[in-house]
C-alpha positions in Angstrom: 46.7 -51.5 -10.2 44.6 -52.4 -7.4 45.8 -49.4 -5.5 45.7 -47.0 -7.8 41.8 -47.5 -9.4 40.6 -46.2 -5.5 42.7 -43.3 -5.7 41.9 -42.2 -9.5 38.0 -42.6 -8.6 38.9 -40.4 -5.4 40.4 -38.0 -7.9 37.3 -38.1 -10.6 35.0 -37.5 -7.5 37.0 -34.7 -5.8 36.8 -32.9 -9.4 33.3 -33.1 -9.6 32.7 -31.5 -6.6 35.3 -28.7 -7.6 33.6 -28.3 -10.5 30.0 -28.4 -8.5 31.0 -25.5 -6.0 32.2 -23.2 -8.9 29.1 -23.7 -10.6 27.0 -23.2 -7.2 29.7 -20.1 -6.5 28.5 -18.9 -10.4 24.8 -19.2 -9.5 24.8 -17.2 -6.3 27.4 -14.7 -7.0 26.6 -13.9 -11.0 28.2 -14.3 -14.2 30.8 -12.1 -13.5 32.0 -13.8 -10.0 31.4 -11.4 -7.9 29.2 -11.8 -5.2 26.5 -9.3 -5.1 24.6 -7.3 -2.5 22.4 -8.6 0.2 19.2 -6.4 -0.4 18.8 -4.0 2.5 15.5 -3.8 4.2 13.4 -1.0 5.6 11.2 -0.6 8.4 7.4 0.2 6.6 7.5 3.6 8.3 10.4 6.4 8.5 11.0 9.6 9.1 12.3 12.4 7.6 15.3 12.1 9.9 16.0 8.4 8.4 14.9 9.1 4.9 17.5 13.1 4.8 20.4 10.2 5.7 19.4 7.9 3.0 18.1 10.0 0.3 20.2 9.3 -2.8 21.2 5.7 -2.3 20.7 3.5 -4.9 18.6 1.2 -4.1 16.1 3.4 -2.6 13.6 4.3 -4.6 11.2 7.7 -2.9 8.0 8.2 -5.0 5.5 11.1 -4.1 1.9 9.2 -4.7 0.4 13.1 -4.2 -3.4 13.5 -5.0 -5.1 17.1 -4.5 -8.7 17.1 -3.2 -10.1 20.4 -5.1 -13.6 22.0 -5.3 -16.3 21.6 -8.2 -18.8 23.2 -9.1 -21.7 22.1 -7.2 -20.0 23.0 -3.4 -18.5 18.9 -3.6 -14.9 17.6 -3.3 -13.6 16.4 -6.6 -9.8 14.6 -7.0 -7.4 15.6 -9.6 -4.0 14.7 -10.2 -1.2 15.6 -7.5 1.5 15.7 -11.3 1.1 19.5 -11.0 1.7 20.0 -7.5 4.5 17.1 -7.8 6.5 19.3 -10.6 5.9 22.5 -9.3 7.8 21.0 -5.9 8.7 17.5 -4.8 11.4 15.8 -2.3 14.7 15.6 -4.3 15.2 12.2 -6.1 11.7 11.8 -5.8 9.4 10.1 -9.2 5.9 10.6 -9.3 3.5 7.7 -8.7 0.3 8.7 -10.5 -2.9 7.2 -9.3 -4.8 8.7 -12.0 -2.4 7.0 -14.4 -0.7 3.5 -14.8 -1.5 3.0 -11.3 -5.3 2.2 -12.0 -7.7 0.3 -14.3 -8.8 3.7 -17.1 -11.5 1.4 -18.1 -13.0 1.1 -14.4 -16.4 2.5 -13.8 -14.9 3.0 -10.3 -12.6 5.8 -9.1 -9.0 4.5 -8.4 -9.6 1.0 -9.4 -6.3 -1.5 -8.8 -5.2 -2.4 -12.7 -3.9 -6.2 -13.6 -0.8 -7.3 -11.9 1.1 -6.7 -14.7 0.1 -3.6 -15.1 0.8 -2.2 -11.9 4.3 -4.4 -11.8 4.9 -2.5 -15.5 4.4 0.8 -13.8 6.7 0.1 -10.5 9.5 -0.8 -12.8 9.0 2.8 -15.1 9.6 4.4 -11.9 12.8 2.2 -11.0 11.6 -0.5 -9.0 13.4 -3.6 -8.7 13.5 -6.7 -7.0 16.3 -5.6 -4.7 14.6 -2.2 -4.2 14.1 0.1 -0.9 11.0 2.1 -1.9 10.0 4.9 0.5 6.4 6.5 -0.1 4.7 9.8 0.5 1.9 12.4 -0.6 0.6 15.9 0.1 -2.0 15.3 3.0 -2.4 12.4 5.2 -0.5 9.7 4.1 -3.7 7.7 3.0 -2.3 7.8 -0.6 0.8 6.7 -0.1 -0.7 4.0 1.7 -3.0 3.1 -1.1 0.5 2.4 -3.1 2.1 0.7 -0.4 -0.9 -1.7 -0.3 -1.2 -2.6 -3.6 2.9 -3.2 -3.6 2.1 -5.7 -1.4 -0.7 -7.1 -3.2 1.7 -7.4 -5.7 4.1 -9.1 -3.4 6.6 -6.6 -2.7 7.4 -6.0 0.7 10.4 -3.8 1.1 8.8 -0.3 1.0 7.8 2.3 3.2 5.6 5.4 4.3 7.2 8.6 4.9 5.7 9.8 8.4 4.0 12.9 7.8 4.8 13.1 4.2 5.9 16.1 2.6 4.5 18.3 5.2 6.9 16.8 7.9 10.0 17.5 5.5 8.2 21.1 4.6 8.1 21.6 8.2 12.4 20.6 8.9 13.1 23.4 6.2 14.3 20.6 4.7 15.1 21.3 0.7 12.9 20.8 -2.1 13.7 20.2 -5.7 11.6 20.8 -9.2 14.2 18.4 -11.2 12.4 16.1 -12.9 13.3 12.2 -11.9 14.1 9.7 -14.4 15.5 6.4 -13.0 16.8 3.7 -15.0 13.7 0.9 -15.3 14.3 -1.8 -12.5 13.5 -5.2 -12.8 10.5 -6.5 -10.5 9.4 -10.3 -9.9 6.5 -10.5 -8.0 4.3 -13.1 -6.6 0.7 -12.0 -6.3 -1.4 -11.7 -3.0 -4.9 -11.3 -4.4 -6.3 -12.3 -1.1 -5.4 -8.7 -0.1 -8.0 -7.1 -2.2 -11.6 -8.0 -2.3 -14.6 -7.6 -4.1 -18.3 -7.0 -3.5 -19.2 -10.4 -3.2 -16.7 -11.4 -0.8 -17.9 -8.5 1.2 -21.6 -9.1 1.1 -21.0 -12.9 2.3 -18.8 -11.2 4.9 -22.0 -9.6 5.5 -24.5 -12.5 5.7 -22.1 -14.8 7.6 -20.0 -12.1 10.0 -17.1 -14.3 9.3 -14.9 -11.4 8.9 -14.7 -8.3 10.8 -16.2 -5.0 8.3 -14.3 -1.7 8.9 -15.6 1.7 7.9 -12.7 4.0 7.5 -14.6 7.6 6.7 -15.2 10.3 9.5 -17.9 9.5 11.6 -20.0 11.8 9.7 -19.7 9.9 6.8 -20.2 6.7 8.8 -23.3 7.4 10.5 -25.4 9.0 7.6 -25.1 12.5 8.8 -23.6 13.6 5.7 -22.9 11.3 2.7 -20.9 11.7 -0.8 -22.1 8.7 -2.2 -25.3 7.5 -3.7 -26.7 6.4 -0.1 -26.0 7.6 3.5 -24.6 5.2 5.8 -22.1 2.2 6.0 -22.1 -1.1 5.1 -24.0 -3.6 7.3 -22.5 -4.3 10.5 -19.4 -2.6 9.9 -17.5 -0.7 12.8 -15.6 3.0 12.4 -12.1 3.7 12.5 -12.0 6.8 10.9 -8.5 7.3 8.8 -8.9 10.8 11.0 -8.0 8.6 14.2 -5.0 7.0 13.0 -2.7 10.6 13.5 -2.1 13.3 16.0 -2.6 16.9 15.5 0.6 17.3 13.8 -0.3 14.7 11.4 1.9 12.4 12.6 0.8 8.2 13.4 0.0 8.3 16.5 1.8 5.7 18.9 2.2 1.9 18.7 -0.1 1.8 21.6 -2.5 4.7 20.8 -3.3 2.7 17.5 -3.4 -0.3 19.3 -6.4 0.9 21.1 -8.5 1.6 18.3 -9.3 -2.0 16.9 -9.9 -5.4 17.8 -6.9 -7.5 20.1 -7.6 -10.4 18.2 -4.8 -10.1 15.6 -5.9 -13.0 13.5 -9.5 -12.0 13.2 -10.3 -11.8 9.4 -10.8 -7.9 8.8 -11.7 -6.1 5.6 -11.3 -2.1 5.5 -13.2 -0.1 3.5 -14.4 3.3 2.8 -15.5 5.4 -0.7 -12.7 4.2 -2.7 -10.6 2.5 -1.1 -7.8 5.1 0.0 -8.6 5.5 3.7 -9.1 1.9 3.6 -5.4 1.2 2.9 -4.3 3.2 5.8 -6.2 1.5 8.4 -4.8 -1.4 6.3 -1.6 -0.1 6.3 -1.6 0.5 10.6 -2.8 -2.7 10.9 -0.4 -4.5 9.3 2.5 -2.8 11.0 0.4 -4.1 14.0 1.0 -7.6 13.9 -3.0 -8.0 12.2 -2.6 -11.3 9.7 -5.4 -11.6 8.1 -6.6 -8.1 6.4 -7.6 -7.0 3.2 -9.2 -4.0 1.7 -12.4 -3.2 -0.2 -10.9 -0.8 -3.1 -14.3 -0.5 -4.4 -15.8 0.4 -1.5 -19.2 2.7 -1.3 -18.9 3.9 -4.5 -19.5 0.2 -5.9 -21.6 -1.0 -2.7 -23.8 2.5 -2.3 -25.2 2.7 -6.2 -26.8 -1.0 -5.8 -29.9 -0.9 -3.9 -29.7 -4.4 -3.2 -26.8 -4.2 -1.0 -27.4 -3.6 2.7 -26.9 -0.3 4.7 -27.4 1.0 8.3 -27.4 4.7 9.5 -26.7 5.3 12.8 -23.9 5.7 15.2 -21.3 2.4 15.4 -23.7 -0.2 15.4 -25.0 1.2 18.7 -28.2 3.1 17.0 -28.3 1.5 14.1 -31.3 2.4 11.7 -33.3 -0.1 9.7 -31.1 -1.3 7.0 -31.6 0.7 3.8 -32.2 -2.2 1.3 -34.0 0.0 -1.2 
C-alpha cells in the first residue's frame, strides 16, 4: 500500500499534464488540431517585381487608394474620387480603398478627415483585411495616398502592409497587365490596438509651437511653404516649421529615392519628436511614411493640417524661405 499511493499520485499527475498539453496544443493550433499558419510579413515598400510574384496569394491583400486631382472652375485644383479611374483600370486582384468614403469622417468640416477607429477597422475588414493579412498599397500619382492609408493602418495598429514603389505607373510602365474585374474579397477579421499618438490635433501642434518640444515639418512645395503661392485661407507655414517637400522624397521617375538620399533630407536625431504636416494631411503621411522606414521613433502627423490651422487667425504663421527669411508672423 505504501508503495503503490506514490506511484498512483505519479499517475494522476502525469495525466494532468497530458491532459494540460492537449489543451495548450488545442489553443495554439485551433479547434480543428491543426496547427495553422505563421503570418508572413512584408517589407513596408515593394516593387512591382515582388508584388507580379505575389499577386494572388491569399493573404495578401493589394488595394489601389487612387485620388484624381482635377480642375474647377475658378483655374484651382479640386480632388474627386480615384472609383472611376479605379474601375475603368486597376492592378488585378486589386479593391478600392476610397478616401472619400468609409475611409474618412463625412461629418468633418475638414477634407480627408481620419473617422473613429472602428470605423476605419469596419472598412479594412470590407476590403478583406485580417489580422493575419499582407496588405500592399498603391495610387495613381505619387504614392502620397497610399501613404495616407498606410498611416492610418498603423494608427490603427496594423503593421504588416506596404507601399507599392511607384504605384501603378511603375507597373503601367513593365507592360505589366491590367484588369477592370471588379474585386470582392471575403470580409477578414481585424483586431487592432489603437496608436492615437500617431495623429495629432491643433492643440498639440500649437504647444508644439510655443514650447519647440517637437520638431514641425512642412511637407508642400516650397512655393507653398514660403507664401509665394498659397491654396489655403493664409500664405505661409506654420511657425517654426522646416520644408521637406513630398516633391523631394522621389526621383524623376517617381521612384523613393535611396535610403541615403532620404536620409539627407531630415534631422539625424531619430528620436527627436516630429510632426508632419501639410493642407490635409496627405503629403504629411509620406514624409511620415519615409521616416518611419527610417528608423524615426517618435513621429506623427497633422491630418488637419493648413486647412484647420490657416482659417483661424489666431494661429501663428511665417512667410519666408525655411526659417532663414522668415516674415513677421501673420497672427491676424
Amino acid at each position: 500500500m505504501k508503495t503503490q499511493r506514490p506511484l498512483r499520485i505519479l499517475q494522476i499527475l502525469a495525466i494532468a499534464l497530458i491532459g494540460t498539453t492537449a489543451c495548450m496544443s488545442s489553443s495554439i493550433s485551433g479547434t480543428s488540431g491543426t496547427p495553422s499558419a505563421p503570418v508572413k510579413s512584408i517589407d513596408s515598400l515593394v516593387d512591382t517585381q515582388w508584388l507580379s510574384e505575389h499577386l494572388g496569394e491569399p493573404d495578401l491583400v493589394l488595394l489601389d487608394c487612387s485620388v484624381i486631382i482635377e480642375s474647377d472652375d475658378e483655374g484651382g485644383f479640386r480632388p474627386v474620387s480615384g472609383r472611376s479611374a479605379y474601375e475603368a483600370e486597376h492592378l488585378p486582384t486589386a479593391g478600392f480603398a476610397d478616401l472619400f468614403g468609409d475611409l474618412s469622417d463625412s461629418d468633418s468640416p475638414y477634407g480627408f478627415a481620419v473617422p473613429s477607429h472602428e470605423q476605419f477597422a469596419s472598412a479594412m475588414e470590407a476590403l478583406g483585411v485580417g489580422d493575419n493579412s499582407r496588405v500592399v498599397l498603391y495610387d495613381n500619382s505619387n504614392s502620397a495616398w497610399a501613404a495616407r492609408v498606410w498611416w492610418m493602418l498603423r494608427w490603427a495598429g496594423f503593421d504588416n502592409a506596404a507601399i507599392l514603389d511607384g504605384g501603378q505607373s511603375a507597373w503601367m510602365a513593365e507592360s505589366l497587365p491590367l484588369s477592370r474585374k471588379p474585386v470582392l474579397r471575403p470580409a477578414g477579421q481585424l483586431s487592432t490596438l489603437p496608436r492615437p499618438e500617431l495623429i495629432v490635433d491643433r492643440d498639440t501642434v500649437l504647444n508644439v509651437v510655443e514650447t519647440g518640444s517637437a520638431t514641425l515639418i512642412d511637407s508642400l512645395p516650397e512655393p507653398q511653404y514660403s507664401g509665394k503661392m498659397s491654396m489655403y485661407d493664409r500664405p505661409g507655414h506654420i511657425a517654426g516649421a522646416i520644408n521637406v517637400s513630398v516633391n523631394s522624397l522621389r526621383d524623376e521617375s517617381g521612384y523613393f529615392k535611396s535610403a541615403d538620399d532620404l536620409a539627407a533630407l531630415f534631422d539625424d536625431e531619430r528620436d527627436t519628436p516630429t510632426i508632419t504636416y501639410c493642407g490635409g494631411g496627405i503629403a504629411a503621411s509620406a514624409n511620415a511614411f519615409i521616416m518611419t522606414r527610417l528608423g524615426y521613433t517618435d513621429v506623427a502627423v497633422y491630418t488637419h493640417s493648413l486647412q484647420e490651422w490657416a482659417a483661424d487667425p489666431s494661429n501663428p504663421m511665417e512667410t519666408g524661405a525655411d526659417n532663414e527669411d522668415s516674415e513677421e508672423a501673420l497672427t491676424k
